[in-house]
ZADO-1210 file (C-alpha; in nm, 4 decimals, padded with zeros to 6 digits):
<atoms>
<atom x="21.7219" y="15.9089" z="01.4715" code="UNK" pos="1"/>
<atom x="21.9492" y="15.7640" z="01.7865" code="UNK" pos="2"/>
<atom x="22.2464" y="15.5608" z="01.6459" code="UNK" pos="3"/>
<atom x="22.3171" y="15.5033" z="01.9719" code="UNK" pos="4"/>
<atom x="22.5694" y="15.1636" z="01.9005" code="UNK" pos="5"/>
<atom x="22.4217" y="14.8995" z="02.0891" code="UNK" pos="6"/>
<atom x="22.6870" y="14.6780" z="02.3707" code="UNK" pos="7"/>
<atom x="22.7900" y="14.3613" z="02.2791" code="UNK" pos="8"/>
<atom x="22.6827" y="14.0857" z="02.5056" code="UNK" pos="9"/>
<atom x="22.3792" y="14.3126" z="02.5810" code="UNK" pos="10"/>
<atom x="22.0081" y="14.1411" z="02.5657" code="UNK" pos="11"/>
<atom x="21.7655" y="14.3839" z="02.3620" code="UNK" pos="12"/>
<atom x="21.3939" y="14.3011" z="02.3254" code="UNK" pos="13"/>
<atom x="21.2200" y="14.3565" z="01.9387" code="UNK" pos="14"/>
<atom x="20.9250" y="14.5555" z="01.9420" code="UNK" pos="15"/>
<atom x="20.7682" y="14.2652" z="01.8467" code="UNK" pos="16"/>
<atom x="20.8729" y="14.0495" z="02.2036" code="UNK" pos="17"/>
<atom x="21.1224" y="13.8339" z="02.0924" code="UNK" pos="18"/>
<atom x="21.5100" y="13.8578" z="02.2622" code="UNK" pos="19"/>
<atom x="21.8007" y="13.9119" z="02.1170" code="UNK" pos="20"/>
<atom x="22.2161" y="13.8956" z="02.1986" code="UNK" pos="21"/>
<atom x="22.4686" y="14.1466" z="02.0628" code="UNK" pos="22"/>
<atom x="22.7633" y="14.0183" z="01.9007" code="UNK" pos="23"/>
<atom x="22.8994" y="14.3700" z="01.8610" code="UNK" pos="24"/>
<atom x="22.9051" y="14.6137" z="01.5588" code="UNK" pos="25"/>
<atom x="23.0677" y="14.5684" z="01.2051" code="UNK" pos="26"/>
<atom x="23.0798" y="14.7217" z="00.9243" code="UNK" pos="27"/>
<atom x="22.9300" y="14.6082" z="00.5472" code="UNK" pos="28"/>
<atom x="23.1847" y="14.5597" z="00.3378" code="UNK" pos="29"/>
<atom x="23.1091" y="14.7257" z="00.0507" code="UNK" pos="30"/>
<atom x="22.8919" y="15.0065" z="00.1394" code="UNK" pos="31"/>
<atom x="23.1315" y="15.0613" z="00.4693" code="UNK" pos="32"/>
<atom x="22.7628" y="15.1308" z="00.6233" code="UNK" pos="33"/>
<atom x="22.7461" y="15.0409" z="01.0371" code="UNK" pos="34"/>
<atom x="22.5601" y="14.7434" z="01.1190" code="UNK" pos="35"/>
<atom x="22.4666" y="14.5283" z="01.4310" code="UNK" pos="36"/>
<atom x="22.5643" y="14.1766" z="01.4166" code="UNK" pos="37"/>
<atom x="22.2679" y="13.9707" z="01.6829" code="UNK" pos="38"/>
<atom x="22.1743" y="13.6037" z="01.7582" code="UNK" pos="39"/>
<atom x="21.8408" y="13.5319" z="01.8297" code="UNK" pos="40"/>
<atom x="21.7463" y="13.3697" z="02.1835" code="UNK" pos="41"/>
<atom x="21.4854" y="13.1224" z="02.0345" code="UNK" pos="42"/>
<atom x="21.5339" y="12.8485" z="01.8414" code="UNK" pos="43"/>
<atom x="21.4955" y="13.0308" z="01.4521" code="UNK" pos="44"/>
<atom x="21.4857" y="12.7248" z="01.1370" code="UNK" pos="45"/>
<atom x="21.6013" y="13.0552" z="00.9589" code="UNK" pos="46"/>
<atom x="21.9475" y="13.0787" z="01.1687" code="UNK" pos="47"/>
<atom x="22.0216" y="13.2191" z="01.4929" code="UNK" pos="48"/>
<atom x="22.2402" y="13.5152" z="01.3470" code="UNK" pos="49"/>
<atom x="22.1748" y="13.8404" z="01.1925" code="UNK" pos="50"/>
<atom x="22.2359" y="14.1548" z="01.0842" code="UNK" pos="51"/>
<atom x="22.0530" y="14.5271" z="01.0617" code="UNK" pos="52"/>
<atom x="22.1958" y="14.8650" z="00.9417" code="UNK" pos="53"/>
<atom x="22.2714" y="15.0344" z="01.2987" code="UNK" pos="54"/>
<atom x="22.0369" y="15.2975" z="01.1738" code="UNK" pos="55"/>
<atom x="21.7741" y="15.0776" z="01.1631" code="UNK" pos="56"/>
<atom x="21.8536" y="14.8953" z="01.4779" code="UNK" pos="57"/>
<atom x="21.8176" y="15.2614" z="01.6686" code="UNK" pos="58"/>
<atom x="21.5014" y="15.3929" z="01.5312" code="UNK" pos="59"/>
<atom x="21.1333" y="15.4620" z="01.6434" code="UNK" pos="60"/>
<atom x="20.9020" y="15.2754" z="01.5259" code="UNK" pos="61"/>
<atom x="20.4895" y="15.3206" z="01.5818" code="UNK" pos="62"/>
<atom x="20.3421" y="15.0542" z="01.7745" code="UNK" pos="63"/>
<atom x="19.9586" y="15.1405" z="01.9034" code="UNK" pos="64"/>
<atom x="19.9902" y="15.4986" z="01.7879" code="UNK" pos="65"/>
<atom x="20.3219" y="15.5344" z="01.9977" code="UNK" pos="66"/>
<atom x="20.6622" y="15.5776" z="01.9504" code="UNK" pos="67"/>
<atom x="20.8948" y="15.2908" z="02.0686" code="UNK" pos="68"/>
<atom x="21.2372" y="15.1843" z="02.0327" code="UNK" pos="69"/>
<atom x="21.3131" y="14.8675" z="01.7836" code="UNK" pos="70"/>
<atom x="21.4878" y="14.7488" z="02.0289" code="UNK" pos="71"/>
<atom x="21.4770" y="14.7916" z="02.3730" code="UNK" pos="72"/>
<atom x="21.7954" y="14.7306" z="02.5764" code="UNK" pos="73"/>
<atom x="21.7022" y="14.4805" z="02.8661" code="UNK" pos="74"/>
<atom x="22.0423" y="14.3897" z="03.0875" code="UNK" pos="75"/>
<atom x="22.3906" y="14.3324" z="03.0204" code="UNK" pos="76"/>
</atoms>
């Protein structure tokens, strides 16, 4: 797995097409476990920010029988 930490103010792309801003990268506060604090680029009646474990954020996953990054980082 790449844990590569992700830059904040970056734009990443989901696997699944939809953009994304990095606010930067915390850490839980109980588990002390890495994660990737992002607001979503689309209006979202769910809320525009979120959270991942920053292991889950940098894996592979299988999309069409291929390997590809969760997210993909786009500009900065």
């Amino acid at each position: 797995m790449n844990e590569t930490k992700p830059i904040a103010g970056a734009i990443y792309q989901h696997y699944k097409g939809k953009q994304y801003r990095v606010i930067g990268v915390g850490r839980h506060s109980e588990t002390l476990e890495e994660v990737v604090l992002y607001e979503a680029l689309y209006e979202n009646s769910l809320g525009r920010l979120w959270s991942r474990p920053l292991g889950m954020w940098a894996e592979l996953v299988e999309v069409n029988g291929e390997m590809v990054p969760r997210f993909k980082f786009l500009f900065n």
